[in-house]
N, C-alpha and C positions, 0 to 999 in steps of 0.2 A: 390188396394194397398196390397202388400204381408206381414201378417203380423209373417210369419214363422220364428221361427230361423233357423239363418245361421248358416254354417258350425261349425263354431266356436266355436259359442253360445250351441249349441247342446254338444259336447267336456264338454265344461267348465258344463254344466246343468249335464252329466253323468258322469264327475269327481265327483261331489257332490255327487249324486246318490251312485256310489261305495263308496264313505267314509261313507255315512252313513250306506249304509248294513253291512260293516263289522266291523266297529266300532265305532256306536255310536247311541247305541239301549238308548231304555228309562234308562236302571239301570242303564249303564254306564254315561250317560246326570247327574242323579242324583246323581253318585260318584263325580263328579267331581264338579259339585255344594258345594256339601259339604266340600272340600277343602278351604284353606284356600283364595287362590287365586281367586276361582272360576271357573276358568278354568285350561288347559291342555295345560304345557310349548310343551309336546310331539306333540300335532295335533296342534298347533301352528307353529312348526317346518314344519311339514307336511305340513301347509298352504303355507310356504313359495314355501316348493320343486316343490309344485303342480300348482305353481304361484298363486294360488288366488289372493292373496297379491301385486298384478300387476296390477288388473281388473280396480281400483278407477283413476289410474295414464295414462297421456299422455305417447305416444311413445318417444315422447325429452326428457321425463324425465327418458326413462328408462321401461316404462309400458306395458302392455295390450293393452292400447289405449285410456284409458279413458271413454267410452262410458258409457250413462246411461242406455240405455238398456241391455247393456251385466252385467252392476248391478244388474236390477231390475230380469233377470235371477239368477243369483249366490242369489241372499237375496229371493227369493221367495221359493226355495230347504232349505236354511239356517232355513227360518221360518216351511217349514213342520218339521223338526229333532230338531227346538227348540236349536240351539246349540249357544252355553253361551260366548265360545271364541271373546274377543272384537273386530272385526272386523271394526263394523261402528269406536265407539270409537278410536281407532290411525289411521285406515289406511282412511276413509269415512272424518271423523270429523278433525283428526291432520294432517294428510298425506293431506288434501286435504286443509286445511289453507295453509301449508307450500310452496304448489306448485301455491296455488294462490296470497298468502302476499309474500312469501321469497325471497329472493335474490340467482340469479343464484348458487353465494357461499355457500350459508345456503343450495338450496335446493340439490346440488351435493352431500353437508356432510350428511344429513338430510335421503335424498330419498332412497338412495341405502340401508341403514340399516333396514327403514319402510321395504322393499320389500324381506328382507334376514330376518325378521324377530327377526331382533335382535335389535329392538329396540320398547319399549310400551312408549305409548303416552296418553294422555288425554288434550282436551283443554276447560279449566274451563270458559265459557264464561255467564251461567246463576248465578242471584245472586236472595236473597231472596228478594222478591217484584216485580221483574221486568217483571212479568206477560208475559214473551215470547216475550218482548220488546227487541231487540236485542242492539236496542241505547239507553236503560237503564241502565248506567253502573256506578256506583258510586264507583269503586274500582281505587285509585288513582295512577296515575303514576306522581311522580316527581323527577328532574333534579338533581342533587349534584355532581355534577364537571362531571367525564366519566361515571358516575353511574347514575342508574335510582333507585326509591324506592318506590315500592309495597306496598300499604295498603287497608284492605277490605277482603271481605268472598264472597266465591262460593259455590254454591249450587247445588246437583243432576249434580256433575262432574261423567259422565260417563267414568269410569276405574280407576278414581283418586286416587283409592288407591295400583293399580299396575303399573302406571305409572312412567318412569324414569326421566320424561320429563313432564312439563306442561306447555301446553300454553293458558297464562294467559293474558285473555281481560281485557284492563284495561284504565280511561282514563286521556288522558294527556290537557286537555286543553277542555274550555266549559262547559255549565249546564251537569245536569243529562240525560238529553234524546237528546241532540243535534245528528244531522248524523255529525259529525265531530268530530275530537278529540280524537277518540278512536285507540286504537292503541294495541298490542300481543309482549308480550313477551314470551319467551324461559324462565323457571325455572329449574333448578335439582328441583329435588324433595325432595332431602335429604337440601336444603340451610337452612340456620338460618333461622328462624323466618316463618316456613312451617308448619302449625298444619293441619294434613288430618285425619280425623275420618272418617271409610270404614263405608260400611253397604250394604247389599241385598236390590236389588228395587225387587217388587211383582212377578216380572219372575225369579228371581234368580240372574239376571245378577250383578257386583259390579259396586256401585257406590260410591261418597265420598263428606263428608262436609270441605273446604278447607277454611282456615282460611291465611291469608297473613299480620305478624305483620313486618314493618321496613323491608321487604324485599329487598335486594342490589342485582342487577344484572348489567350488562354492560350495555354501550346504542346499540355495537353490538348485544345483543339479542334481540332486537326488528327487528321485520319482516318487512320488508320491508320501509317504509317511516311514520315519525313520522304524527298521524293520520288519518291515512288513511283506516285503517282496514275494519272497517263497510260493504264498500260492498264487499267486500271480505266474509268476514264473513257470510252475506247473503245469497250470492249465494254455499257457503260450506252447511250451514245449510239447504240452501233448500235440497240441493242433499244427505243428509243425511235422512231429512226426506220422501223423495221420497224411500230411501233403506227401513228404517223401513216400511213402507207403503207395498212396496213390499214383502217383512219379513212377513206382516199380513196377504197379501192374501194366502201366501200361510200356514198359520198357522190355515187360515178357512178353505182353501180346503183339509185338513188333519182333522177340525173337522168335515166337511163334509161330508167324506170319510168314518169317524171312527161310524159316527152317522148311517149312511146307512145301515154298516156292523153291527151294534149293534140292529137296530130293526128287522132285521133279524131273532136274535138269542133270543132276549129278548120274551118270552112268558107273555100274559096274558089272563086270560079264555082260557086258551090250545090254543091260537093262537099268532102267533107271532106278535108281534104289527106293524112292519112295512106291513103291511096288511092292516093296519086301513086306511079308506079313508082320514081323517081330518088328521092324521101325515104323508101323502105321500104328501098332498096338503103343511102341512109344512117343509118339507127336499126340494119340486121343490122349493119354496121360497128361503130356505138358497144358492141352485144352483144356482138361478137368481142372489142372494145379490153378491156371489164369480164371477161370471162372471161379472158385470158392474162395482166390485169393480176391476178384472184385466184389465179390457179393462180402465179402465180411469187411471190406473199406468202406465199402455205402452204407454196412450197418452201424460202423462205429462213426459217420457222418451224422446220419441222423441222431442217433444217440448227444451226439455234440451240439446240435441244433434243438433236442429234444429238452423236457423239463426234470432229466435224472438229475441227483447230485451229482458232487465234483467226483465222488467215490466211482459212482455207474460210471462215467462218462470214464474217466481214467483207465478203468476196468475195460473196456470195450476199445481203448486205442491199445493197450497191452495186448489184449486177444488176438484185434487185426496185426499189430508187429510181428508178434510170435508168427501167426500163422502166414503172413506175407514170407519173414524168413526161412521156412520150409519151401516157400513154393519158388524161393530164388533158388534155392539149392538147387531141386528138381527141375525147372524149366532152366537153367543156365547154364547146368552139366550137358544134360542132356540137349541144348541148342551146340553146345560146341563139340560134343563128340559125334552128333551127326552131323557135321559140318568136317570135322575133322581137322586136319591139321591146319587148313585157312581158316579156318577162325581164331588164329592164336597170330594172325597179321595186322599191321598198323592199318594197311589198306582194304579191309574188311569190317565192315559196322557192327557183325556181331560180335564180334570183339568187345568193341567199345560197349556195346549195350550191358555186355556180361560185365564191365568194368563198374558199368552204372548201378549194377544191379546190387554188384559185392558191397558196392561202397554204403548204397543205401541199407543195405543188411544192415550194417554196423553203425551207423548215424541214429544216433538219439539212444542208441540202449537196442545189442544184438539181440536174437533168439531167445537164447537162455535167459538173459535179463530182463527180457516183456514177460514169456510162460513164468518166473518164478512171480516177479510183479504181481501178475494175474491172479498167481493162487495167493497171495500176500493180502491181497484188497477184501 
């Protein structure tokens, strides 16, 4: 089996490539962190011109194509340069609810602006407690004439606080964990009774605590058919965290990279430590961890791409999670304790990568919560 990239994939992999050499070195990364927003309206714009912004989306809707593997290319360059712009968040996470819940209507209005970039998204679907239970959802939707009304709090909303738009998992009929009864709605962000308190997750990225008192929406802002969201939802989230997952390996094969070039240079006892036989034995290691961790990303792309059920396909982004957070442990320890104690400076990128790496552990359902998943399926 040929597991090269195509044509394409190659294009899109050295588009990334050239955006990052010319603009978006480490200082730059961290101006723009520093902003309010987080990120850069400008390379945003950029995003769209250069189509990234197409990659997540089917051709009938306008797309790239959709594929998971031409993702897990574009998120694995994304993860070596660290770059903050919300990508997963609207176009992975909302753009990709929209095209699986929405209605041809919704997603004509919807879609074309994701992809022009002129429109930020966030879909608030984790709440406090719900332990990555996706049919955990205690935030209520009910009926009052043509209106619906939103109550309940979201948690660790990715982009929620630069989104114009929320979509908001919520449910309308059933206990707390039922697979039924859940259901998405469409919010402005600005509607009454919208409380968002921003904040920085441990990579930088923004994220938001979302509060929903008496909220009034239409019952045309619900997606698609009353209840039914769930596996819709599912299968968004999977392919969300198959990006991030991607995002990681290549955020180790960049501390890998940087580790190798660093004992190099680093002397002790007038010799350079990567000399040393015990730290060449541990860098072939951190090599093995980033290889087995991208070989089981592209297997659970295809997979994704492939004609398994929802079951295989689910089963197979669990496997790569699990086994991507073994190999953060191992490639991220071990980048900063051969690095030593400058890796634990603002002014040093592995740092920051290891930030990247922790946070992505933890995003969409840690270690233990994919391996148990796995054997659950």
């Amino acid at each position: 089996m040929d597991f090269s990239n195509t044509e394409e994939q190659q294009m899109l992999q050295e588009s990334v490539q050239k955006f990052v050499y010319k603009s978006y070195d480490f200082d730059t990364r961290n101006k723009i962190i520093a902003t309010e927003k987080g990120f850069s309206d400008e390379n945003w714009e950029l995003f769209a011109e250069l189509g990234w912004l197409t990659v997540p989306f089917q051709e009938e809707d306008g797309g790239f194509g959709g594929s998971a593997v031409d993702l897990v290319v574009m998120m694995e360059e994304f993860g070596k340069a660290m770059l903050v712009e919300p990508f997963v968040a609207t176009t992975v996470l909302a753009g990709g609810l929209i095209s699986e819940q929405g209605s041809a209507q919704q997603k004509a209005e919807l879609l074309p602006k994701i992809m022009e970039g002129k429109l930020q998204l966030a879909c608030a679907y984790a709440e406090p407690g719900s332990r990555f239970n996706l049919a955990n959802i205690k935030t209520s939707a009910v009926a009052d004439g043509d209106n619906i009304v939103l109550n309940g709090s979201k948690t660790a909303v990715l982009n929620g606080s630069n989104a114009e738009v929320l979509l908001v998992v919520a449910r309308e009929s059933g206990a707390a964990t039922d697979t039924t009864g859940v259901s998405v709605f469409m919010v402005d962000a600005t509607s009454a009774g919208v409380s968002i308190q921003a904040f920085a997750n441990v990579d930088g990225k923004k994220s938001a605590e979302i509060t929903l008192k008496d909220v009034s929406v239409s019952a045309t802002a619900r997606l698609g058919e009353a209840g039914s969201a769930l596996s819709a939802l599912t299968a968004v989230v999977d392919r969300a965290t198959l990006a991030v997952s991607a995002e990681a390996v290549g955020a180790m094969e960049a501390m890998l990279h940087k580790t190798v070039e660093y004992s190099k240079t680093r002397k002790q006892f007038g010799t350079a430590i990567g000399t040393f036989q015990a730290l060449q034995h541990r860098m072939a290691d951190m090599f093995i961890e980033c290889q087995l961790a991208r070989s089981i990303v592209i297997m659970a792309a295809m997979k994704l791409d492939g004609g398994e059920d929802a079951t295989e396909k689910s089963k197979s982004v669990s496997a790569a999670k699990s086994r991507i957070g073994k190999a953060i442990n191992k490639v991220g320890q071990e980048a900063i304790q051969i690095h030593g104690g400058i890796a634990m400076t603002e002014e040093l990128d592995v740092g920051h990568l290891f930030k990247l790496v922790t946070a992505a552990e933890i995003m969409f359902g840690n270690t233990d919560y994919h391996t148990e998943r796995f054997a659950s399926l």
